[in-house]
C-alpha positions as CSV (number, residue, x, y, z in Angstrom):
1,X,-1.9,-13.7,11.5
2,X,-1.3,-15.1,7.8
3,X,0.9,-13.3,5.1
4,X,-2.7,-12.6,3.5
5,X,-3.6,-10.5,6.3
6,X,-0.3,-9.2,7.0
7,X,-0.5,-5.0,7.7
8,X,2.7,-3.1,6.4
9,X,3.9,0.1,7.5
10,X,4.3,3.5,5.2
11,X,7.9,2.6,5.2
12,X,7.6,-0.6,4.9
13,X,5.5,0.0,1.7
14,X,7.6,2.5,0.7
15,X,10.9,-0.1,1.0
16,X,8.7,-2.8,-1.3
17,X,7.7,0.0,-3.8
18,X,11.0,2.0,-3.6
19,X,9.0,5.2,-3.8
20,X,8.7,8.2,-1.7
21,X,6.9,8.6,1.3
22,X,4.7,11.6,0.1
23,X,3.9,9.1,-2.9
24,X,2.7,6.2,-0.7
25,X,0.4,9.1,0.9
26,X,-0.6,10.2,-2.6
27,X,-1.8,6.7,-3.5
28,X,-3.8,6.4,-0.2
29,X,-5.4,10.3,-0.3
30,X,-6.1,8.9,-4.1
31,X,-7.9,5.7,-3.4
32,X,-5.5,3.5,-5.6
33,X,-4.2,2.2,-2.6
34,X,-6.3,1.0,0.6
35,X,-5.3,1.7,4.4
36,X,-6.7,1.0,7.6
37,X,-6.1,3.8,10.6
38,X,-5.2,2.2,14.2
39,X,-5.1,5.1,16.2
40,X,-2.6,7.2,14.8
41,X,-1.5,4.3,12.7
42,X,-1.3,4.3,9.3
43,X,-1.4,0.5,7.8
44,X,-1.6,-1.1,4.8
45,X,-2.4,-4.6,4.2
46,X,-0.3,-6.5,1.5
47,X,-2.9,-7.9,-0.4
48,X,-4.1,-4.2,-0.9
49,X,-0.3,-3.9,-2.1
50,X,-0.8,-6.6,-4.7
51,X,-4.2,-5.4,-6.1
52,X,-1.9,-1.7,-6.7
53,X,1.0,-3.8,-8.2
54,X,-1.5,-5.7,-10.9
55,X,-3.7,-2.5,-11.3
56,X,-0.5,-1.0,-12.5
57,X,0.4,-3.8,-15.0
58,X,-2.7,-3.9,-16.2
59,X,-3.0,-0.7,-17.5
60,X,0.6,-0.7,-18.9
61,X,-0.2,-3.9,-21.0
């Protein structure tokens, strides 16, 4: 599996972002942020995790 394809946990995404876990949860139940459900899995792949990051800066420039 390449870094591209990589899937991240909640808190593993929550570790990057330094946010809460209700927020990561937020951001998925929202849309802004995709997720994939393996069974009872949540996952989140990190280019999904990028495409938040540069939404973000976008709209603050």
């Amino acid at each position: 599996m390449t870094t591209d394809a990589e899937l991240l946990t909640v808190p593993e995404v929550m570790a990057r972002l330094k946010i809460s876990r209700s927020t990561v949860y937020d951001l998925i139940r929202t849309r802004q942020l995709a997720s994939i459900t393996i069974g009872r899995a949540r996952r989140i792949p990190t280019n999904a995790l990028t495409v938040l990051v540069h939404h973000h800066l976008e709209e603050a420039a």
